[in-house]
PyMOL Python script that loads the backbone (N, CA, C, O; Angstrom):
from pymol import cmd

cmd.read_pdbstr("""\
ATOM      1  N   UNK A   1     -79.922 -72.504   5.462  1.00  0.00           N
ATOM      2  CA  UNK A   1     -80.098 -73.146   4.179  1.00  0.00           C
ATOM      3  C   UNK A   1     -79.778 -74.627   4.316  1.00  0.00           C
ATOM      4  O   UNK A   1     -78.944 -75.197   5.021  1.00  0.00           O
ATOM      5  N   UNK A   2     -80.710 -75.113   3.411  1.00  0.00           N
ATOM      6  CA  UNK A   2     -80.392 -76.892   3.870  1.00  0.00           C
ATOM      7  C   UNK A   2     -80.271 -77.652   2.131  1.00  0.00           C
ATOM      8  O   UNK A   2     -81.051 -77.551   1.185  1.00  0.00           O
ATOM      9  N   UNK A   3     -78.938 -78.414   2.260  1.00  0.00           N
ATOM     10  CA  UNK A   3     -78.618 -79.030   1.085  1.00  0.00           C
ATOM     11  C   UNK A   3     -78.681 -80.163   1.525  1.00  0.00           C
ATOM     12  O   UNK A   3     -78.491 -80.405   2.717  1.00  0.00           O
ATOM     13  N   UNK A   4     -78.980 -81.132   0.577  1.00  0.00           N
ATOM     14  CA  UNK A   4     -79.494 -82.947   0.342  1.00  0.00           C
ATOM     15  C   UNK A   4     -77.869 -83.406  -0.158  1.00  0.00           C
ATOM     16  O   UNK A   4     -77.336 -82.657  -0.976  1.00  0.00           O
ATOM     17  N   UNK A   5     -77.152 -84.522   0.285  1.00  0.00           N
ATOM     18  CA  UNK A   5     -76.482 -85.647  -0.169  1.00  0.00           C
ATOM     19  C   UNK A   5     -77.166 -86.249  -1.742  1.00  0.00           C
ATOM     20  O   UNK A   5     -77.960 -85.375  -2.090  1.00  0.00           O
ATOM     21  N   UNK A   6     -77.162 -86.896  -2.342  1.00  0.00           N
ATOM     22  CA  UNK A   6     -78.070 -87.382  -3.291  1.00  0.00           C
ATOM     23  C   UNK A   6     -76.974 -88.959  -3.210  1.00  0.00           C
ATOM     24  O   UNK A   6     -75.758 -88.847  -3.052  1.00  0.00           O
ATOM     25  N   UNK A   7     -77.448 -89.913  -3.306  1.00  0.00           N
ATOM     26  CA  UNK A   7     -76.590 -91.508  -3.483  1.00  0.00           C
ATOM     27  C   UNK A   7     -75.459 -91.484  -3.940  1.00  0.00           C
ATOM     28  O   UNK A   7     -74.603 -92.242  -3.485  1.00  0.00           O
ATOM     29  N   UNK A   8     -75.134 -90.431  -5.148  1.00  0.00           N
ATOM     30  CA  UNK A   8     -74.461 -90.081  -6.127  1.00  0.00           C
ATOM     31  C   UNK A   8     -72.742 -89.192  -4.959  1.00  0.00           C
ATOM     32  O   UNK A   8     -71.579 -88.790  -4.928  1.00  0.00           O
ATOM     33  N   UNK A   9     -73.179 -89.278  -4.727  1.00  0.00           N
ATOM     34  CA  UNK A   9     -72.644 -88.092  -3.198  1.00  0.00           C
ATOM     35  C   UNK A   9     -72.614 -86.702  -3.828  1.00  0.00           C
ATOM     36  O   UNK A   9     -71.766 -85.911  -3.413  1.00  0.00           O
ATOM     37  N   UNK A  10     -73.625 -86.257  -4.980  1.00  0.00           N
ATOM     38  CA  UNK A  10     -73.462 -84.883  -4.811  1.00  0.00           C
ATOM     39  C   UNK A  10     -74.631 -84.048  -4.454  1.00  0.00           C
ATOM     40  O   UNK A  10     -75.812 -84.391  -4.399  1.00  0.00           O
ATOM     41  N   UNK A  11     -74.079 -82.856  -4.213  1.00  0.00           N
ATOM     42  CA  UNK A  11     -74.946 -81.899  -3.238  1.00  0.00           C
ATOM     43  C   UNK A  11     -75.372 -80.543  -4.412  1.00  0.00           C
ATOM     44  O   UNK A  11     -74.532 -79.951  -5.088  1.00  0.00           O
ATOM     45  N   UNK A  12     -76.765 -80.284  -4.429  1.00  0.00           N
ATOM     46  CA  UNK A  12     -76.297 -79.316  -5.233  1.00  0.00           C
ATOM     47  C   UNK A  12     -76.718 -77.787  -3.947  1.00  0.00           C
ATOM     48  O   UNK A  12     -77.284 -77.923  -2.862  1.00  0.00           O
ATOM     49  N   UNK A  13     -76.246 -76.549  -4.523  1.00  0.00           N
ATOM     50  CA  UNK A  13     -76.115 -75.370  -3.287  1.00  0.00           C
ATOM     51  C   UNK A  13     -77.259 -74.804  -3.848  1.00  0.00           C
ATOM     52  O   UNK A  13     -77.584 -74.600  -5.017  1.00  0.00           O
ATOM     53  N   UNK A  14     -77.671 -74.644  -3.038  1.00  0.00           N
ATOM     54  CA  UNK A  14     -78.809 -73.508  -3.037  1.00  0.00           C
ATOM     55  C   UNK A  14     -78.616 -71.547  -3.897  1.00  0.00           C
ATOM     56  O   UNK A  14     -77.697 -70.745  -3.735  1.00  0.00           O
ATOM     57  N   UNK A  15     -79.333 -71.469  -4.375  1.00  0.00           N
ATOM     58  CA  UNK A  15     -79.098 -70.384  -5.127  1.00  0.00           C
ATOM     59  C   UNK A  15     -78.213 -69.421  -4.272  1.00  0.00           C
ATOM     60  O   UNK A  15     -77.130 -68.876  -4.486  1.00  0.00           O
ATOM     61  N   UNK A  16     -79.159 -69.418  -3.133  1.00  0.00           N
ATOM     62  CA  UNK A  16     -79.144 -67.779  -2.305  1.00  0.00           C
ATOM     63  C   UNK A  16     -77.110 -68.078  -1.600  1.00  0.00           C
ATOM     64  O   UNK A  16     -76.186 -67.299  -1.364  1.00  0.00           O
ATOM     65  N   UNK A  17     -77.239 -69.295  -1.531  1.00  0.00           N
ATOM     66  CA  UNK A  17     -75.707 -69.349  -0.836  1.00  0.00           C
ATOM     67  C   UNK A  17     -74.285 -69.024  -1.796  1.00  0.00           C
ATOM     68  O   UNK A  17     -73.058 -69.032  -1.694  1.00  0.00           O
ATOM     69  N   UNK A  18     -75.174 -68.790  -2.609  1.00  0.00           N
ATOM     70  CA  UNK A  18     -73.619 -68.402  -4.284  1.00  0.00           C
ATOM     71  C   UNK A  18     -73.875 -67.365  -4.812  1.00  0.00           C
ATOM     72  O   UNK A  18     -73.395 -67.075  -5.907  1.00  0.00           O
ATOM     73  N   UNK A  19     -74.890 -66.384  -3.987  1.00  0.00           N
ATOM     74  CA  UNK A  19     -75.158 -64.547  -5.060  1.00  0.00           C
ATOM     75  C   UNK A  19     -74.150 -63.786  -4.923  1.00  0.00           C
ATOM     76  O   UNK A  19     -73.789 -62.892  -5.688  1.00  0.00           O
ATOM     77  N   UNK A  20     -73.426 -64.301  -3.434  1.00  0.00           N
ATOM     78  CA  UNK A  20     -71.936 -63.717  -3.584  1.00  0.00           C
ATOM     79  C   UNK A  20     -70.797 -63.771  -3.800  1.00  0.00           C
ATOM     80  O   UNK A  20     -69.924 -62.926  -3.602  1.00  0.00           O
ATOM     81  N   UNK A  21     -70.729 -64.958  -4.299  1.00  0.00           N
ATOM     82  CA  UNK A  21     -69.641 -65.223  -4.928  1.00  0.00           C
ATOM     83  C   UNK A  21     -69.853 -65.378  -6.466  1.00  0.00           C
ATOM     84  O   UNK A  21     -70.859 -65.629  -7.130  1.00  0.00           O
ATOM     85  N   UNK A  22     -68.593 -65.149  -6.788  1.00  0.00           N
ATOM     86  CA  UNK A  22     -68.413 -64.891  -8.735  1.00  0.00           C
ATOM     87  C   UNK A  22     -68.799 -65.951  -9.122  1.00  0.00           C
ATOM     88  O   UNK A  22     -68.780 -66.981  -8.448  1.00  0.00           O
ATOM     89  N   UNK A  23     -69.330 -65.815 -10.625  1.00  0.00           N
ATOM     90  CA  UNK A  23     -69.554 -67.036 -11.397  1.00  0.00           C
ATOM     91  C   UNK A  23     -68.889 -67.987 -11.492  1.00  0.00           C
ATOM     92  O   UNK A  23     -68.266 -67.863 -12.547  1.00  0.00           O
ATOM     93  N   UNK A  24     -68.586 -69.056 -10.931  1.00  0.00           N
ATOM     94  CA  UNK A  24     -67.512 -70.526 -11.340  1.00  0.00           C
ATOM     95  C   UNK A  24     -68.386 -71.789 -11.091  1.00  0.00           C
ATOM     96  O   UNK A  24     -69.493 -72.165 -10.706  1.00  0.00           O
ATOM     97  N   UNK A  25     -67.075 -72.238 -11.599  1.00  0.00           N
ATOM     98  CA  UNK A  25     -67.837 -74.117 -12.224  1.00  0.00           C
ATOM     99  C   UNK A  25     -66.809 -74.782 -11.299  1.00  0.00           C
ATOM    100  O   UNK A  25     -66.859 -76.012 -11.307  1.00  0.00           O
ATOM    101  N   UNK A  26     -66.093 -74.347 -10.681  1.00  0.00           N
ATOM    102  CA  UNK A  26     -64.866 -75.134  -9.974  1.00  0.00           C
ATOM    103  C   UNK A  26     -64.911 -74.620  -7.959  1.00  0.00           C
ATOM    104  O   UNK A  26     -65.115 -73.510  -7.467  1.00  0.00           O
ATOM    105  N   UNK A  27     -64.723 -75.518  -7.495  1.00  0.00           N
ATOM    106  CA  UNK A  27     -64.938 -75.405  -5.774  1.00  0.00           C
ATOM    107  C   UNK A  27     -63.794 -76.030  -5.663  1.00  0.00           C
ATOM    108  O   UNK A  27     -63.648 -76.997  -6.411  1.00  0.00           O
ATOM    109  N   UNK A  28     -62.567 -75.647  -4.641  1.00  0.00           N
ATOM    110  CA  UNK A  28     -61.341 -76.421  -3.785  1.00  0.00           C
ATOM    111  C   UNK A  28     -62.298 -77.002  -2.782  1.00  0.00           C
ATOM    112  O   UNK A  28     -63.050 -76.099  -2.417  1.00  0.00           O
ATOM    113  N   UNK A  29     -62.659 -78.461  -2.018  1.00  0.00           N
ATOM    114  CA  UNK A  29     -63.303 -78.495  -1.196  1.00  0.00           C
ATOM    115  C   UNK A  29     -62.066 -79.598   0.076  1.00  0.00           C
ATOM    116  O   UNK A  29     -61.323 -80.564  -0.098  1.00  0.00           O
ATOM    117  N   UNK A  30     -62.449 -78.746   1.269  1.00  0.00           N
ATOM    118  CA  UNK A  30     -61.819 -78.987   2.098  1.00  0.00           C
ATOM    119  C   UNK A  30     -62.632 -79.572   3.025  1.00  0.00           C
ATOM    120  O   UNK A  30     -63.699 -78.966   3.116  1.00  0.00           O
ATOM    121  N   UNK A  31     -62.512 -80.782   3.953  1.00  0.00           N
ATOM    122  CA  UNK A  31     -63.220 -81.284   5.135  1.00  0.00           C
ATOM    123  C   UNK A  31     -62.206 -81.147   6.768  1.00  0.00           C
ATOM    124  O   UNK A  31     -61.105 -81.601   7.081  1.00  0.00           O
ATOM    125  N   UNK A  32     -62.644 -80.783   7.086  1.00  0.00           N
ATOM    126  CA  UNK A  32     -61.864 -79.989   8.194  1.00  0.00           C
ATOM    127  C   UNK A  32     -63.020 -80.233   9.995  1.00  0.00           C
ATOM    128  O   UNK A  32     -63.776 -79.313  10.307  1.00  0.00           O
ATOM    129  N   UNK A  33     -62.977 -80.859  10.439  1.00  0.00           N
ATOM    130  CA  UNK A  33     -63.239 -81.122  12.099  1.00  0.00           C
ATOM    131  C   UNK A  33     -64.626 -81.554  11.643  1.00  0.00           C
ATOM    132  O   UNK A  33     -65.472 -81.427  12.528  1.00  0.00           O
ATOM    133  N   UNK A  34     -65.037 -81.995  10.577  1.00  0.00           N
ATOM    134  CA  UNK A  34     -66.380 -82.400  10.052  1.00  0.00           C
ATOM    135  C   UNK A  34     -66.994 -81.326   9.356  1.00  0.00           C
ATOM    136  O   UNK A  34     -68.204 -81.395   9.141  1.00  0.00           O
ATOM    137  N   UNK A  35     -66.309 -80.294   8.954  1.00  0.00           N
ATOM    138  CA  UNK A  35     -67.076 -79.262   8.070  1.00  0.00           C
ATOM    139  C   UNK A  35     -66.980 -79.336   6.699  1.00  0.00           C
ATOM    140  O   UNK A  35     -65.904 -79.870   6.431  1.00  0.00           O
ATOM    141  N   UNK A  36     -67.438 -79.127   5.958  1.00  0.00           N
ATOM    142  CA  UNK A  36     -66.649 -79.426   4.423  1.00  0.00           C
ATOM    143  C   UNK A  36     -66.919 -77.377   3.850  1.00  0.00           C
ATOM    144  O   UNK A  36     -67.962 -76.745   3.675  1.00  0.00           O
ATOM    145  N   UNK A  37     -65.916 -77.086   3.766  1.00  0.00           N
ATOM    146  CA  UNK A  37     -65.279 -76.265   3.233  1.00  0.00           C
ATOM    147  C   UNK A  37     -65.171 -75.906   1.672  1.00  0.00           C
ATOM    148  O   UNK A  37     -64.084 -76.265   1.219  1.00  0.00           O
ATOM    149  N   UNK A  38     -65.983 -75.310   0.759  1.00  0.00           N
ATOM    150  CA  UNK A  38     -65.829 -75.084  -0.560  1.00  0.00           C
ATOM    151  C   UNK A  38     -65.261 -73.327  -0.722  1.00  0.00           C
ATOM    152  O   UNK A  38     -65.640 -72.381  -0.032  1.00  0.00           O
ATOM    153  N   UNK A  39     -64.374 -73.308  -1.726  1.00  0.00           N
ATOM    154  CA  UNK A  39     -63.129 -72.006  -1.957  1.00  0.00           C
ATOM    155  C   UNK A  39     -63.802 -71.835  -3.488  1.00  0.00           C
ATOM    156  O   UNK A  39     -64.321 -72.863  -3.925  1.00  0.00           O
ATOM    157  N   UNK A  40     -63.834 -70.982  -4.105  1.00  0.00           N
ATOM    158  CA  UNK A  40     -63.969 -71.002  -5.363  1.00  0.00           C
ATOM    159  C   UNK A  40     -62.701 -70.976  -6.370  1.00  0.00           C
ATOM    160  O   UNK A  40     -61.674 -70.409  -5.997  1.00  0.00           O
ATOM    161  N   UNK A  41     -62.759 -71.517  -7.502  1.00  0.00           N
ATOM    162  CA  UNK A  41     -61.534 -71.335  -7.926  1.00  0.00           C
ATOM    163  C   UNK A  41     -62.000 -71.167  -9.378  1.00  0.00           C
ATOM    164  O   UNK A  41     -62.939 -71.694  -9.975  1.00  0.00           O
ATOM    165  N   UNK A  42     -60.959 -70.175  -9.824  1.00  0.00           N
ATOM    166  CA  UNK A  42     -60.855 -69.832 -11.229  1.00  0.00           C
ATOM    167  C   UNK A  42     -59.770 -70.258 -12.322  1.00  0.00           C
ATOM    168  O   UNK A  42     -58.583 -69.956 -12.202  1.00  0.00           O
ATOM    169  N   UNK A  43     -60.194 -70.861 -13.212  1.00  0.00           N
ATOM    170  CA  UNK A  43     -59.207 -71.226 -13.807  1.00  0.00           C
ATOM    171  C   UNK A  43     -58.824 -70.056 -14.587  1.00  0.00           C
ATOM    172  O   UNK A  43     -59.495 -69.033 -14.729  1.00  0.00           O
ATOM    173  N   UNK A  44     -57.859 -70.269 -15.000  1.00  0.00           N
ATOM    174  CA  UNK A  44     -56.831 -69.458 -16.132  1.00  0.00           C
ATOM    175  C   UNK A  44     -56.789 -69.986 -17.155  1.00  0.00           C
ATOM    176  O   UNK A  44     -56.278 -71.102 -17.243  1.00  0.00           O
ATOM    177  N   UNK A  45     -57.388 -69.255 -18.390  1.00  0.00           N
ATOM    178  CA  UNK A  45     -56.971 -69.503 -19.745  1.00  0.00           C
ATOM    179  C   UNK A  45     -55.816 -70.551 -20.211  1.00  0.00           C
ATOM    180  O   UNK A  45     -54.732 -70.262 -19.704  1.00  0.00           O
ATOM    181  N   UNK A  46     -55.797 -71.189 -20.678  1.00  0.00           N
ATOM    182  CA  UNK A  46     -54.219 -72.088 -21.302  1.00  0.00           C
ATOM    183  C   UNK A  46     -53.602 -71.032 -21.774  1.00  0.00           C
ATOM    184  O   UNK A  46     -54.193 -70.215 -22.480  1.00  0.00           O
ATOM    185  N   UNK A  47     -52.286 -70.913 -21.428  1.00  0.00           N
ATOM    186  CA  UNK A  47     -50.826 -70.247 -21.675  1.00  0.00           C
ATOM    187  C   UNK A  47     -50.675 -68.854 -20.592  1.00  0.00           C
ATOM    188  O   UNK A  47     -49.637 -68.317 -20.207  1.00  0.00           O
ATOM    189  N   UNK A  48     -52.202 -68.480 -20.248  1.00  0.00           N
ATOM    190  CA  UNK A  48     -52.012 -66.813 -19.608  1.00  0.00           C
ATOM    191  C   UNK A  48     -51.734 -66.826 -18.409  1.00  0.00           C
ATOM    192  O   UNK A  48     -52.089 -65.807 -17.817  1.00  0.00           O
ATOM    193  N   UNK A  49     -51.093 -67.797 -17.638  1.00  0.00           N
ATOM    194  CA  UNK A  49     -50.460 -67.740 -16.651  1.00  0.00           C
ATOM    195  C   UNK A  49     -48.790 -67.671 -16.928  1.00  0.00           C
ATOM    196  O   UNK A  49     -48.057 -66.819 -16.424  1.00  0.00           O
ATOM    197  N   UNK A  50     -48.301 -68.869 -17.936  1.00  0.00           N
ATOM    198  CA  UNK A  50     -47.008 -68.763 -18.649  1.00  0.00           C
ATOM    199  C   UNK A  50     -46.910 -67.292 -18.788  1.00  0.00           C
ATOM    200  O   UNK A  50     -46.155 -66.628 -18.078  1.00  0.00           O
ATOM    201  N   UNK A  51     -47.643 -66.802 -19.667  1.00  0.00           N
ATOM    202  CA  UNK A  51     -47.348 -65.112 -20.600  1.00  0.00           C
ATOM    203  C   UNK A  51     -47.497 -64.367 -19.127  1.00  0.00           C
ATOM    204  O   UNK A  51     -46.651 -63.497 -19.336  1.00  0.00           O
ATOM    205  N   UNK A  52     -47.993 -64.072 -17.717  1.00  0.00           N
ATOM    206  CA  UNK A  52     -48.147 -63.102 -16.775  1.00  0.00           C
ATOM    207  C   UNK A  52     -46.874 -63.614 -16.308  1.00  0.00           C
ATOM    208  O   UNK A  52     -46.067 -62.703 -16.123  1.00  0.00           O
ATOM    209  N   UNK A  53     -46.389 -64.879 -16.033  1.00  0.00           N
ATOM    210  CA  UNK A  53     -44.799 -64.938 -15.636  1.00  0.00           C
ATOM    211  C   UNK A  53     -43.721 -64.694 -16.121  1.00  0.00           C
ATOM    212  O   UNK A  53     -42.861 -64.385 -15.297  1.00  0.00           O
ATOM    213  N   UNK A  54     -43.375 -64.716 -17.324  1.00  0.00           N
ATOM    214  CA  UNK A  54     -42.537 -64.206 -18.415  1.00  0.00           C
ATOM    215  C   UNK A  54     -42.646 -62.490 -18.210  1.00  0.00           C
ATOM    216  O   UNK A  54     -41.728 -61.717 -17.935  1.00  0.00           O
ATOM    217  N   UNK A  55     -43.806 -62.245 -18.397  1.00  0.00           N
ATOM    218  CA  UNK A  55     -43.812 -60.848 -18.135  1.00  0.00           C
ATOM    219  C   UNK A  55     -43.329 -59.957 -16.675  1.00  0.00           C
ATOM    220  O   UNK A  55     -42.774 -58.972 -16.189  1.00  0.00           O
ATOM    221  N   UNK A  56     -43.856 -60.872 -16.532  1.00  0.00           N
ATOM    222  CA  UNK A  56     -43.287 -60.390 -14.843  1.00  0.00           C
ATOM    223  C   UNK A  56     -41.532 -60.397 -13.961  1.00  0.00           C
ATOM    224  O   UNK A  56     -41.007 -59.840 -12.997  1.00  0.00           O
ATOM    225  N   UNK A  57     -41.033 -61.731 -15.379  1.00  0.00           N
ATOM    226  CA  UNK A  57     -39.140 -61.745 -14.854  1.00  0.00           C
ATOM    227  C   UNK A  57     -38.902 -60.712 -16.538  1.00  0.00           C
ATOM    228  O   UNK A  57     -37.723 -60.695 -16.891  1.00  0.00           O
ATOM    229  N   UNK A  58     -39.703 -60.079 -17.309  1.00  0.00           N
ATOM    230  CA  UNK A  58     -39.378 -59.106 -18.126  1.00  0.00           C
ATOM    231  C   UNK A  58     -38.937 -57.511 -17.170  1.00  0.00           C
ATOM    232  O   UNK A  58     -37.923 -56.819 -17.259  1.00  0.00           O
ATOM    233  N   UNK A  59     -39.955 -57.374 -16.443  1.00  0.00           N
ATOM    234  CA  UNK A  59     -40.039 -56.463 -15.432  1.00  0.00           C
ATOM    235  C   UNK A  59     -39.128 -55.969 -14.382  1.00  0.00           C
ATOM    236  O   UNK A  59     -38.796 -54.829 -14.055  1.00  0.00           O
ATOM    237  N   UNK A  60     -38.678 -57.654 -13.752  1.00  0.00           N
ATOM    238  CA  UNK A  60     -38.007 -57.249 -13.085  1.00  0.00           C
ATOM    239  C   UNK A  60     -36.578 -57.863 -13.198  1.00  0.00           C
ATOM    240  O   UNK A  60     -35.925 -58.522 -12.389  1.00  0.00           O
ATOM    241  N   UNK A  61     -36.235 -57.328 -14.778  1.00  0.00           N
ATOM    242  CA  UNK A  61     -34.890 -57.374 -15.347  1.00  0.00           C
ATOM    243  C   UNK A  61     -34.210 -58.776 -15.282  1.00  0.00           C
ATOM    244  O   UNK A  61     -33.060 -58.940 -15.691  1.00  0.00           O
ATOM    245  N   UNK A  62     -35.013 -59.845 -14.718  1.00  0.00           N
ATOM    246  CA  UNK A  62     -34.219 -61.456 -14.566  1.00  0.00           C
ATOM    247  C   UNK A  62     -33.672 -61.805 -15.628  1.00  0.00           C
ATOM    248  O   UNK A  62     -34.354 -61.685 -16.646  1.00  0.00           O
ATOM    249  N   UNK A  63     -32.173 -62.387 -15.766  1.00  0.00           N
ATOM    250  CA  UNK A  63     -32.237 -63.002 -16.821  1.00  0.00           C
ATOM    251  C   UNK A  63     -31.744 -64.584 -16.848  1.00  0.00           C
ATOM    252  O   UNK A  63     -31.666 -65.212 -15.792  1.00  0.00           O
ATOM    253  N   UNK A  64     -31.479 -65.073 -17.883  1.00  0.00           N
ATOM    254  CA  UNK A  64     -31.319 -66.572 -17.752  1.00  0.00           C
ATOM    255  C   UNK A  64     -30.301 -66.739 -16.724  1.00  0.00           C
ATOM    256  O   UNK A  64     -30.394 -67.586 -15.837  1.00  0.00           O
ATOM    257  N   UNK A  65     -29.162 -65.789 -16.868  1.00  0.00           N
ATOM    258  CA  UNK A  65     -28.052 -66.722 -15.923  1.00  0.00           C
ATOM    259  C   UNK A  65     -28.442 -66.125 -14.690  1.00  0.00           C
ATOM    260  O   UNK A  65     -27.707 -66.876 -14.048  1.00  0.00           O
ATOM    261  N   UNK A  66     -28.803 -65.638 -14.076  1.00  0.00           N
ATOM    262  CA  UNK A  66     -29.820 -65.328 -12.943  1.00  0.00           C
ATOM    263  C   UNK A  66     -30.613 -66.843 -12.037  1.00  0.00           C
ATOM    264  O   UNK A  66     -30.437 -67.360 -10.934  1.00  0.00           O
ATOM    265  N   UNK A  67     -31.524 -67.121 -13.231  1.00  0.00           N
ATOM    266  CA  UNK A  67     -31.961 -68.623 -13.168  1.00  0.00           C
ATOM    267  C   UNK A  67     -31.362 -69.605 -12.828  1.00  0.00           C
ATOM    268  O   UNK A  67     -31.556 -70.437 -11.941  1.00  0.00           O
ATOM    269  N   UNK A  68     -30.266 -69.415 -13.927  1.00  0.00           N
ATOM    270  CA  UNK A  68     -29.293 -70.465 -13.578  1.00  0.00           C
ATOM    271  C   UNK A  68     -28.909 -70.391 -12.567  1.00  0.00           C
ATOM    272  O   UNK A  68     -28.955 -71.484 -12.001  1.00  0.00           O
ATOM    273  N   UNK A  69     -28.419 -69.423 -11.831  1.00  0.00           N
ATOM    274  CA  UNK A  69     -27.702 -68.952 -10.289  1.00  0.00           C
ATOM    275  C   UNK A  69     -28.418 -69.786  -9.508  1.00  0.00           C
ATOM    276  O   UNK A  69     -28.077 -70.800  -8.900  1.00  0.00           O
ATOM    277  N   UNK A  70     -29.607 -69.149  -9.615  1.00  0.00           N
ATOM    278  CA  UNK A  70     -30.583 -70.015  -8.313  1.00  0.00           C
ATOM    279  C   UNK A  70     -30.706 -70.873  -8.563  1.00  0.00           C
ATOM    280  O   UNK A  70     -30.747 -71.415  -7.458  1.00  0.00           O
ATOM    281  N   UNK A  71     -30.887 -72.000  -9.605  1.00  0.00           N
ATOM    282  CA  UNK A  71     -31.188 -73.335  -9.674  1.00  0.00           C
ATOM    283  C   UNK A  71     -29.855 -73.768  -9.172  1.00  0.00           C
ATOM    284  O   UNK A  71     -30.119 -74.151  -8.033  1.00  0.00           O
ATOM    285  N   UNK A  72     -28.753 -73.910  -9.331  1.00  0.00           N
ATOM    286  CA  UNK A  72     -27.217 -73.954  -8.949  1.00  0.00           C
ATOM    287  C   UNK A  72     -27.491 -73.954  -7.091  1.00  0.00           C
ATOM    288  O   UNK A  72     -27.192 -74.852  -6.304  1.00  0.00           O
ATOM    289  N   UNK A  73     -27.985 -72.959  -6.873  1.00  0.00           N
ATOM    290  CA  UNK A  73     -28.338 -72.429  -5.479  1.00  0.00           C
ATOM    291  C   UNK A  73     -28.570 -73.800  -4.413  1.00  0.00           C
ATOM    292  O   UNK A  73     -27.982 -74.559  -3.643  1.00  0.00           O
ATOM    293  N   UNK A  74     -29.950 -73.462  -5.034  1.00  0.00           N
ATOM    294  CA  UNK A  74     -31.456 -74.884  -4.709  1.00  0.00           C
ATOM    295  C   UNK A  74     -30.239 -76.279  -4.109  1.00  0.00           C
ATOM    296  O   UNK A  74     -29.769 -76.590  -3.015  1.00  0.00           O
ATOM    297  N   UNK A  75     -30.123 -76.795  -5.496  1.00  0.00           N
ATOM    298  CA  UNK A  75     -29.232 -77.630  -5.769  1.00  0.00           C
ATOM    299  C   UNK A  75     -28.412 -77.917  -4.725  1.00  0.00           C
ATOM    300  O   UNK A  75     -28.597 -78.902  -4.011  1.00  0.00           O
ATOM    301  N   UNK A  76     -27.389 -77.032  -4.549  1.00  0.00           N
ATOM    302  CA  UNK A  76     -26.419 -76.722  -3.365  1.00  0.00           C
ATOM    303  C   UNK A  76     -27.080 -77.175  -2.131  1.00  0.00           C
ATOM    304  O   UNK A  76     -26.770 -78.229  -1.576  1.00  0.00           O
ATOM    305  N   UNK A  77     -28.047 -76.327  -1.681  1.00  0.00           N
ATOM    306  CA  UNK A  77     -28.694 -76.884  -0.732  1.00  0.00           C
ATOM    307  C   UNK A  77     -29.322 -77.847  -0.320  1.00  0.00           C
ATOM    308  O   UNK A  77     -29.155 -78.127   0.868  1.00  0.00           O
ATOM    309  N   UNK A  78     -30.274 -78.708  -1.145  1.00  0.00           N
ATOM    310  CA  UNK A  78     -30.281 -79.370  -1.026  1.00  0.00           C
ATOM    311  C   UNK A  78     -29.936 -80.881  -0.815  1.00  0.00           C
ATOM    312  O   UNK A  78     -30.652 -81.782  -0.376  1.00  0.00           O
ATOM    313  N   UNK A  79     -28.623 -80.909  -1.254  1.00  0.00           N
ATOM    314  CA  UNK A  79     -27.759 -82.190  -0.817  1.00  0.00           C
ATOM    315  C   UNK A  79     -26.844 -82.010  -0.021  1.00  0.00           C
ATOM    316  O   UNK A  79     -25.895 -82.791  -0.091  1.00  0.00           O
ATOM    317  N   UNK A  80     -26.816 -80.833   1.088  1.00  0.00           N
ATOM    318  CA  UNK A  80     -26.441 -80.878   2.291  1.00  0.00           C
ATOM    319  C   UNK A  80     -26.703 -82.131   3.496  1.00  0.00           C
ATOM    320  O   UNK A  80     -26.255 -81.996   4.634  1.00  0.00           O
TER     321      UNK A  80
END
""", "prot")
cmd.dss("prot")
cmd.show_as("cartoon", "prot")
cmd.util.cbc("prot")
cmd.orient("prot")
């Protein structure tokens, strides 16, 4: 499959090179030993990453002074 530069520097992809990958509007693009590298990426709704993390220290019983512990932790260590 062969894609064009355009002045603009964009490229657009050819149909057949995206039937397998999911619908998105967003590419991570990486250039690497002269290759350029596109990842697909999905965004997340505004807040539904917040609400899957909350849920997730619901789960596994965390609580604030927990947090606190480790930030205390971090801290510690780092000004060694």
């Amino acid at each position: 499959m062969l894609a064009k530069k355009t002045s603009k520097n964009q490229v657009t992809l050819p149909k057949k090179a995206l039937q397998d990958i999911p619908e998105t509007d967003y590419f991570d693009v990486t250039a690497k030993g002269g290759v350029l590298i596109l990842r697909p990426v999905t965004m997340a709704e505004k807040g539904s990453r917040l609400a899957t993390v909350r849920r997730k220290i619901k789960e596994l019983g965390i609580e604030m002074k927990d947090m606190d512990r480790a930030i205390a932790w971090a801290r510690g260590r780092h000004r060694r």
